[in-house]
C-alpha positions as CSV (number, residue, x, y, z in Angstrom):
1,X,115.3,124.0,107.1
2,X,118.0,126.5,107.7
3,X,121.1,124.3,108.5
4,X,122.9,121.4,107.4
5,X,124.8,118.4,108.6
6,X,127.3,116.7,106.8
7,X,129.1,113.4,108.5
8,X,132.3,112.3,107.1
9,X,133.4,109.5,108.7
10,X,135.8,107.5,106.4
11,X,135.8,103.3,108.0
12,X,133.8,104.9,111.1
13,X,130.3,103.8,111.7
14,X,127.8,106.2,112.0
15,X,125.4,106.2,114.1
16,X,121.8,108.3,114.2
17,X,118.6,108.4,115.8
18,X,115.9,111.0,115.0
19,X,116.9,113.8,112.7
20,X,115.3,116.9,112.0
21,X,112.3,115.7,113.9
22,X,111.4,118.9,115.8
23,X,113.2,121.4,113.0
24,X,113.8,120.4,109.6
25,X,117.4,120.6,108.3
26,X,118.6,121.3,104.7
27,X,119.8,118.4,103.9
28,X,121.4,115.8,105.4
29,X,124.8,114.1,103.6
30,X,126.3,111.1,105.5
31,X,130.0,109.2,104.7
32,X,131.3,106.6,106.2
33,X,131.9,102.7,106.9
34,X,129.1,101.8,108.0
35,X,125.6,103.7,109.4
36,X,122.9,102.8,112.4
37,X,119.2,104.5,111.9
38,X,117.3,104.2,114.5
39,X,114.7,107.0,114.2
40,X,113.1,109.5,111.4
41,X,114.8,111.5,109.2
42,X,113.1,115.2,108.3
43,X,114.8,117.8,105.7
44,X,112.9,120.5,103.9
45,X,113.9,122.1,100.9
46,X,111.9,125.4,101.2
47,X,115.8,127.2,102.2
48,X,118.5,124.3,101.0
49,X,117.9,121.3,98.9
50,X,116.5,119.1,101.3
51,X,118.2,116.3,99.6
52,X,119.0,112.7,102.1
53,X,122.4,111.1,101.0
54,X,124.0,108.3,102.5
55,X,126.8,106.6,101.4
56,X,128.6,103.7,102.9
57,X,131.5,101.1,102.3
58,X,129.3,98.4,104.7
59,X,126.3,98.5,105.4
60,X,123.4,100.8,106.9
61,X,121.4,99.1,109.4
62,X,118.2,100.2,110.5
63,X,117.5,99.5,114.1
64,X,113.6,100.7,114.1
65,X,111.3,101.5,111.7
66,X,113.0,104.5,109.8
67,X,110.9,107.7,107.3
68,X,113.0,109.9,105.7
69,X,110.5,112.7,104.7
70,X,112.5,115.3,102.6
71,X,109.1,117.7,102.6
72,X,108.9,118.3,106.1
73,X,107.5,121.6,105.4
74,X,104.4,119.8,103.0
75,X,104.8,122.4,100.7
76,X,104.1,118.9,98.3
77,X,107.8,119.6,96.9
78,X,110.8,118.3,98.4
79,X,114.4,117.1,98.1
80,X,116.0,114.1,96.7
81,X,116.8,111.1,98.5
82,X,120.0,109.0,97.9
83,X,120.7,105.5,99.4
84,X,122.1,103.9,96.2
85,X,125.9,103.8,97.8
86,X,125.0,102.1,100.5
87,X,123.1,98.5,101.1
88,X,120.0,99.2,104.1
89,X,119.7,96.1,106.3
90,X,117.1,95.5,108.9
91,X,118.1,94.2,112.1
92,X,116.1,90.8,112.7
93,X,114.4,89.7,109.7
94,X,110.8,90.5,108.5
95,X,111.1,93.3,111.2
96,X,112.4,97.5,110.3
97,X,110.8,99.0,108.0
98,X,112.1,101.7,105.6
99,X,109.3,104.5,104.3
100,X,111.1,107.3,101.6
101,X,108.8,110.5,101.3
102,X,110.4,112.6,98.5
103,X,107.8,114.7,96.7
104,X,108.6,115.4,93.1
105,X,111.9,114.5,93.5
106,X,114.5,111.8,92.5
107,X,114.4,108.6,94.8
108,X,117.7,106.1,94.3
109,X,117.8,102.5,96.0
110,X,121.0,100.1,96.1
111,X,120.7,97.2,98.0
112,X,117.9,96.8,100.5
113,X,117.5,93.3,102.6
114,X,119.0,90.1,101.8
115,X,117.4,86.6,100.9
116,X,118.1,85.9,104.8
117,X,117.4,89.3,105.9
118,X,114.2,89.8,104.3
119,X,113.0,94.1,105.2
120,X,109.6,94.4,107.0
121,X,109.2,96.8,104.3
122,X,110.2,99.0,102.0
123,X,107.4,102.0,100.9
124,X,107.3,104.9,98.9
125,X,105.0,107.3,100.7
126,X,104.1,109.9,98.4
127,X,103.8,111.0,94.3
128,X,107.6,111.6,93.0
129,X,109.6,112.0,90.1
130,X,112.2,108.9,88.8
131,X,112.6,106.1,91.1
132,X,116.5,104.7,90.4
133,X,117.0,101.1,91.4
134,X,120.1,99.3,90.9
135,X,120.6,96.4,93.8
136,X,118.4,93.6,95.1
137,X,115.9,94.4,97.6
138,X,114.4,91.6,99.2
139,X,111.3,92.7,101.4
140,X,107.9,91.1,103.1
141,X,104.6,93.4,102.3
142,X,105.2,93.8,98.5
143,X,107.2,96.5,96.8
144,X,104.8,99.3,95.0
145,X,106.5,101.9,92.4
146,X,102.9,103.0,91.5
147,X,103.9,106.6,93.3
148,X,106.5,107.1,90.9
149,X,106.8,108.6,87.4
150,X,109.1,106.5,86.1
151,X,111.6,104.1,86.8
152,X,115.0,103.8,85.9
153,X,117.5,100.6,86.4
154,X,121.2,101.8,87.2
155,X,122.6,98.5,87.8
156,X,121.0,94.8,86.8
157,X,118.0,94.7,89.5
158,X,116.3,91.9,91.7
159,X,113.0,92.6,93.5
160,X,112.1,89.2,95.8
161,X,109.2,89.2,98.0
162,X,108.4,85.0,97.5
163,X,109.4,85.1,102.1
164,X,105.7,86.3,102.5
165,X,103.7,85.8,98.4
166,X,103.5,89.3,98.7
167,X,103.1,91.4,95.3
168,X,105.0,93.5,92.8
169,X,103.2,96.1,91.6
170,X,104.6,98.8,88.8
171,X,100.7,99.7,87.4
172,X,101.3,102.7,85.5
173,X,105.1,103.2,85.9
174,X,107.1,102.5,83.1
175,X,110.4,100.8,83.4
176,X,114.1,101.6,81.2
177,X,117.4,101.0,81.0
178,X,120.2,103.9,81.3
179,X,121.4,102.3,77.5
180,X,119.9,100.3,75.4
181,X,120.5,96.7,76.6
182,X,122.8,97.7,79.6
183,X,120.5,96.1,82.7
184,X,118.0,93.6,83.6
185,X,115.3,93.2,85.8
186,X,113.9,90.2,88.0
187,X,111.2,89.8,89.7
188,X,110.7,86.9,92.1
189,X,107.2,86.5,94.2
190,X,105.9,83.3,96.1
191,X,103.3,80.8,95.3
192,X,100.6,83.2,95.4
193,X,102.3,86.5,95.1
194,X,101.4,88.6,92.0
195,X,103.2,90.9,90.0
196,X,102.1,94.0,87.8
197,X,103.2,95.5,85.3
198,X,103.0,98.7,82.6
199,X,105.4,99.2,79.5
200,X,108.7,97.9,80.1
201,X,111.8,99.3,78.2
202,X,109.4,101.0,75.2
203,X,112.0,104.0,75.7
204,X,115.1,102.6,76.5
205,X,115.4,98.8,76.2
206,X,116.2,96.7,79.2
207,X,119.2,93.5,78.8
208,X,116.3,91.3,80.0
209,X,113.5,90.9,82.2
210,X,112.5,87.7,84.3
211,X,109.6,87.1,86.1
212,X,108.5,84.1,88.6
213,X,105.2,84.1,90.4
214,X,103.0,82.3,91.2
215,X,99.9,84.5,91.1
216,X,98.5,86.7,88.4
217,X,101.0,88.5,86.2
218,X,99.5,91.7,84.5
219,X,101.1,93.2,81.2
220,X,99.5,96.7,81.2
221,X,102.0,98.0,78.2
């Protein structure tokens, strides 16, 4: 991890394929339009930050499965990773696949998938600190926060996995506001698609909380 990249593109669209694959960087910021991922991200924050950021006025569209792994050097800390400025779209439904691998750090997640767009999936690969959602992600094979601390809504927040009944599961993550009564939370599985759940706005209270599934719901707080 001993240098750096920083894209600033205005409108342009940038485009990527692997990053840091065979040497880490230090981080990684990207501006611009629009983005195209179609390969692994590595940073390492053993000599920089190792933070991810991308921000974008359109869209960032993954063209392959794409991990951003901010601990390249598995030293079991790394840096944060920031995609809550731009909306991450696959490019055929059901299909790319996003994986975040931020140990002990700060993950944050705008928009991810559309209700016509589903994502193959979106995983969180290893223990971190506060997971920061504000967006709708719609995704096939679940959506799991179990690896993080805690998470925290930024912006009202829709999880819908009801294209495949696949499950929501937050066991042992407890979910808040930023202010008392400021955002809400849905969740939306299919007919058979269950969702779990551990205390829910004990610290900061959420604006309101909807759940539809049609499997189990467990209340764990």
């Amino acid at each position: 991890g001993n240098e750096s990249l920083t894209i600033t593109a205005a409108d342009g669209a940038v485009t990527l394929a692997q990053v840091g694959t065979t040497t880490a960087l230090e981080f990684l910021d990207v501006t611009g339009g629009s983005a195209s991922l179609s390969g692994n991200i590595d940073t390492d924050n053993n000599v920089g930050s190792g933070n991810v950021t991308i921000t974008t006025t359109g869209n960032t569209v993954l063209t392959a499965n794409v991990t951003i792994d901010t601990d390249a050097g598995a030293s079991g800390t790394g840096g944060s990773i920031d995609l809550s400025g731009t909306s991450v779209l696959p490019t055929t439904a059901s299909t790319e696949q996003l994986t975040l691998d931020a140990p002990g750090a700060t993950l944050s997640l705008g928009n991810a998938g559309t209700e016509a767009l589903e994502m193959g999936a979106v995983t969180f690969a290893s223990g971190f600190g506060t997971l920061n959602l504000g967006g709708s992600i719609f995704t096939d094979n679940g959506f799991d926060a179990t690896n993080a601390t805690t998470v925290v809504l930024t912006a009202d927040t829709v999880i819908d996995t009801d294209n495949d009944d696949s499950a929501i599961n937050f066991t042992g993550t407890p979910i808040n506001a930023t202010g008392a009564g400021n955002e809400s939370l849905t969740l939306i599985t299919g007919a058979t698609g269950t969702v779990a759940l551990n205390v829910v706005g004990t610290t900061t209270a959420l604006g309101g909380l909807d759940v539809t599934a049609g499997g189990l719901v467990t209340l764990g707080g």
